[in-house]
N, C-alpha and C positions, 0 to 999 in steps of 0.2 A: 313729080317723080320722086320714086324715092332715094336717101342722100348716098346710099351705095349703087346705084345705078351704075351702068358703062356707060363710059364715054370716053370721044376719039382723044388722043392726045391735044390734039390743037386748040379743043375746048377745055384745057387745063392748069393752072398754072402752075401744078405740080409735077416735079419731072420723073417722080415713083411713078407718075401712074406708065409711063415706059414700061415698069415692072408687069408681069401675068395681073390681071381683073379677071380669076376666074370663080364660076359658081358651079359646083358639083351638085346635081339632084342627088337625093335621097337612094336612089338604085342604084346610079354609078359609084359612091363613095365605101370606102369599107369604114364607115367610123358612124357616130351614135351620139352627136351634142344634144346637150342638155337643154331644157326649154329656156324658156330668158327669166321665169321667175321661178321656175323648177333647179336651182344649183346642185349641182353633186352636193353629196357628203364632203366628199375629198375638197373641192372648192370650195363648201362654208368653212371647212377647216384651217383652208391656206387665207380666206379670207379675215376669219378668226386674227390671224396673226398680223391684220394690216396697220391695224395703230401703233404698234414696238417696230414694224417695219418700215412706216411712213416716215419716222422721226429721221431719220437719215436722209432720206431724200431731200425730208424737206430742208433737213440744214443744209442741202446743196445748195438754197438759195445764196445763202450769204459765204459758201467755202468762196469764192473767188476775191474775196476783200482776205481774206487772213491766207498770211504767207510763212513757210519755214528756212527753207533753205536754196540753193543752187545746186541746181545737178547741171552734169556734162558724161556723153557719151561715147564712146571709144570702137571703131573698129565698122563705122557706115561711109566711111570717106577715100573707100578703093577706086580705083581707077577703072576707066571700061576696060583693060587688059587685064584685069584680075576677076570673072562674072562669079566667081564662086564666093568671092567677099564681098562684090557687090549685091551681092541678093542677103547676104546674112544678117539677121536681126542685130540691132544696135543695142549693145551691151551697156547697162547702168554702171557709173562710175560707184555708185553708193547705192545703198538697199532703198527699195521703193514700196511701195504695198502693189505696184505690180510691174513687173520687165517689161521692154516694148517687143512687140509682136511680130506675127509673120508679118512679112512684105504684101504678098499676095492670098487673098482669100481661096479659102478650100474649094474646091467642086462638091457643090449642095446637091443632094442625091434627090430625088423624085420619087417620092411617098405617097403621094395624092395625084392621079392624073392628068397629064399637062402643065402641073405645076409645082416647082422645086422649093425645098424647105427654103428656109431662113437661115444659112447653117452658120450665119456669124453669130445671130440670137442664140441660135439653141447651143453653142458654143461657150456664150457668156453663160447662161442659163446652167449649164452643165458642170458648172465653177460652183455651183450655191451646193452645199451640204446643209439638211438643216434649213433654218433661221437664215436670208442672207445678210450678210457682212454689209455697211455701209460703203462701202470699196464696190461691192461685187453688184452691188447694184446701180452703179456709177456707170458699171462695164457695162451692164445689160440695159441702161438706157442709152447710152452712148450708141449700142451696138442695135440696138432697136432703129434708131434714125438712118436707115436702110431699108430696100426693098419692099414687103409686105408682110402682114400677118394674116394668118388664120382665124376666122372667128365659126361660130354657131348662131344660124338662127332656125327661131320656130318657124316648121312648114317648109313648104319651098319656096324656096328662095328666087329660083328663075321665074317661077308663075307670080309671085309678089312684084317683083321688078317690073315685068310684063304691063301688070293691073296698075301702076304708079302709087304701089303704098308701100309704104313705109316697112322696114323689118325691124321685127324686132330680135334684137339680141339679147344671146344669152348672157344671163348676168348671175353674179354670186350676192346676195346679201351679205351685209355687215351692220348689222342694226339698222340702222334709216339708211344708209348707203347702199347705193350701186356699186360694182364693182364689173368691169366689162371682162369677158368671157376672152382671153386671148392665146392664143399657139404658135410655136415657131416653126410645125411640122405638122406630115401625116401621122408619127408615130405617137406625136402627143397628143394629135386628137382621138386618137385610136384608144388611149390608157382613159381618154374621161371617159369615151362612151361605151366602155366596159367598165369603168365606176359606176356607172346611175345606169346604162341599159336604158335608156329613152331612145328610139331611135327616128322618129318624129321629127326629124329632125332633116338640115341641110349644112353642106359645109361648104363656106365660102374664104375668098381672098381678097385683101382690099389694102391699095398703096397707106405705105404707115401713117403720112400724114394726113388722110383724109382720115384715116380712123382715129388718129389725133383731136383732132377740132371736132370729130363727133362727139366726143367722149366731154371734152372742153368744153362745147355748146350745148349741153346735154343736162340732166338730171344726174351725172353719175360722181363718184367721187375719186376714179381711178381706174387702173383693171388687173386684172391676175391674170398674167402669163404662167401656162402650164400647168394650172391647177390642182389634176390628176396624179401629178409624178408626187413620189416619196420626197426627192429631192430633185433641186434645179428647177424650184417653183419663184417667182416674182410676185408682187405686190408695189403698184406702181401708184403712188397718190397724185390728185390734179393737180399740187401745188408742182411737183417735179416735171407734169407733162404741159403745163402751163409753161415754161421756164425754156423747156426744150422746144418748144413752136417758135417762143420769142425770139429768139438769138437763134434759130435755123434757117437757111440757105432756102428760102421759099420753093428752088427747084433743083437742093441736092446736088448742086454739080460735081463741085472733088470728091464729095463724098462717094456720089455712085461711081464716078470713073476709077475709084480708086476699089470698091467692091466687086467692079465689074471685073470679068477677065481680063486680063492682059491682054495688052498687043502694039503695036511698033507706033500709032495712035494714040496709048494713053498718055504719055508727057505731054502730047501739044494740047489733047483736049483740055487738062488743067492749068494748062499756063493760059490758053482763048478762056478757061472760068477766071482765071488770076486777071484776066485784064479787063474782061468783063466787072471787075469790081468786085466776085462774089465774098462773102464773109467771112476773112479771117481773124485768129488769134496769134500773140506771142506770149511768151511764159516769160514774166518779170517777176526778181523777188529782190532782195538787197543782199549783198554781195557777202560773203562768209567771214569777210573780213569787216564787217561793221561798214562799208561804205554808202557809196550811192546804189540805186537800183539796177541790177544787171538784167541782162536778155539772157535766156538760156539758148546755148548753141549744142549742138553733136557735135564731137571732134574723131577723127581719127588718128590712131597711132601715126600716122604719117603725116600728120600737121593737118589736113585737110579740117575746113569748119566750113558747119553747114546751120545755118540758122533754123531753129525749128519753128515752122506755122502750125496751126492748126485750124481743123474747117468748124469746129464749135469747142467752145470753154468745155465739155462734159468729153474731150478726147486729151485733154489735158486733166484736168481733176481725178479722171481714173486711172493715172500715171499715180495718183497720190505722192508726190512732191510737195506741195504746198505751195507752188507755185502760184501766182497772178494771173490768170486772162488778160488778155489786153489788147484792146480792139487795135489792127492795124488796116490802112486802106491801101489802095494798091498802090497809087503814088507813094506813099509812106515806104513801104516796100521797095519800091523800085530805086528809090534814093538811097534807102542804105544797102543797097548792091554797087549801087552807083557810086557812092563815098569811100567805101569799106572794101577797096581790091582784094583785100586778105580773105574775105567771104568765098568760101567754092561754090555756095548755092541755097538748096534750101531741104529743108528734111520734114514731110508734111504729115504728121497725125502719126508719131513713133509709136503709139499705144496698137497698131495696126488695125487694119492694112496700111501702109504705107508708100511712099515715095519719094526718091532721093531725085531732085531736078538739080543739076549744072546750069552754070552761066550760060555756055552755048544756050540749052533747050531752053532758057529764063530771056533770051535776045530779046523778045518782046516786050518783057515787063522791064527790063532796062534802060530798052528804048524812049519809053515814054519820060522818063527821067530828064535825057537829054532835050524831050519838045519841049517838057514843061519849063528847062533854063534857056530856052533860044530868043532871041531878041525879040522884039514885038515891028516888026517891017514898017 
């Protein structure tokens, strides 16, 4: 069968594929991909520019060893009697190369059939003027490890799957390199397939990290996100899409509860991921005064601190602080709530979406602090 095929959740161990798996024939789609070895114009273009582009990413490998300074954040530490500071974005004490974000993600509009943009991607995406910024591509890999993208394959796609062959995807050349064909919407598949007018084409959906480890497992060297447009085009090389599989949450959990809508539900789903183990980060760097290594906390004007996690090193790094990653586990966690009374909680991915958990809704992860010192009977 082939490697985009549907399949039920339960046969997954990816927790995107919850997201839409869908495939649009050729008559239901209003848009026009490109064959897989046919690239737009506009695509060899943007692909053109992947080697000056790649160079950044790739030094993402090694950003998390070099560190600059300490930040601390002001004004995330209201109380539930105050909701209108509690929802407000937590303000940088000092300039960043980028503020932390909304709390809660936008409602992604429905441009393609049954199935809703990407609209944290085409978001980040929407930031690039130009050439992107080493920064801005931090953001839009960060923001990529969500949901689903858009691709192009030749033919159709439902009748391929059907038959158990293989699709093939459109792709951009780059001298010997592949480059995968990728979108964060109906609109921007809509701008390629009025670049090239091939319309031969089918437009599909598929959870990020399976088209990750395609790409990884594959012949390709990367992929270009949004080809077509002027601006708010990416260029993603497999050293950075290698990096981001490694150290990702095999099934996404803070990360999607924190994408997903809200509801009176998402605290405890991330604290059952907090305890579950899944994979956190804290921002270490050495203290402004020449000391020893500090943890970076959020403060609010009213004294309240909130420790910030993070659910991957690339939600910190496009904070551009220069902060540390630093793997923390959940016991590890749970002790220094445990130690540290002063602590109000914790403040999870401030680059946003985000979430502010208290003590109260953290009881869990606290809990376990106290089994792990109890006597042995």
């Amino acid at each position: 069968m082939a490697l985009f095929s549907r399949r039920k959740k339960s046969d997954s161990d990816d927790a995107s594929t919850d997201r839409p798996d869908t495939v649009i024939e050729p008559g239901e789609q209003p848009v026009d991909p490109a064959g897989p070895s046919d690239a737009a114009p506009a695509a060899q273009a943007n692909a053109a520019a992947a080697p000056a582009q790649a160079e950044a990413p790739a030094q993402a490998e090694t950003t998390p060893t070099v560190g600059i300074s300490m930040s601390s954040f002001r004004g995330v530490g209201a109380g539930p009697e105050t909701p209108a500071e509690a929802s407000a974005p937590p303000t940088a004490a000092r300039p960043s190369a980028r503020q932390p974000g909304a709390m809660v993600a936008p409602e992604a509009p429905e441009t393609l059939p049954g199935l809703r943009d990407n609209v944290l991607l085409s978001n980040a995406l929407a930031e690039i003027v130009g050439q992107a910024e080493p920064a801005q591509l931090l953001n839009v890999a960060r923001q990529l490890l969500q949901g689903h993208v858009f691709l192009r394959v030749k033919g159709d796609a439902r009748a391929l799957m059907a038959e158990g062959k293989d699709l093939p995807l459109a792709v951009a050349n780059n001298g010997d390199e592949q480059l995968v064909l990728g979108y964060s919407g109906g609109m921007a598949l809509r701008a390629s397939v009025e670049a090239d007018g091939d319309r031969d084409t089918s437009a599909m959906a598929q959870p990020v990290l399976t088209l990750l480890r395609h790409i990884i497992d594959g012949p390709y060297g990367g992929m270009v996100l949004n080809p077509a447009a002027a601006d708010g085009r990416a260029v993603l090389p497999k050293p950075l899409l290698e990096r981001m599989i490694a150290e990702v949450d095999p099934q996404l959990r803070i990360k999607t509860a924190l994408c997903d809508a809200r509801s009176e539900s998402t605290a405890s789903t991330v604290v059952e991921a907090i305890v579950a183990d899944a994979p956190m980060w804290i921002a270490v760097n050495q203290t402004e005064e020449g000391g020893p290594m500090g943890v970076a906390e959020s403060r609010a004007a009213t004294g309240e601190r909130f420790l910030e996690v993070f659910s991957h090193p690339l939600e910190l790094l496009a904070l551009g602080r220069g902060d540390q990653p630093l793997p923390i586990r959940t016991m590890q966690l749970a002790k220094a709530l445990s130690q540290d009374a002063g602590l109000t909680g914790i403040l999870i991915d401030p680059a946003g979406p985000w979430i502010r958990l208290g003590r109260d809704e953290l009881g869990p992860v606290v809990a376990l602090a106290a089994e792990d010192d109890a006597p042995i009977a």
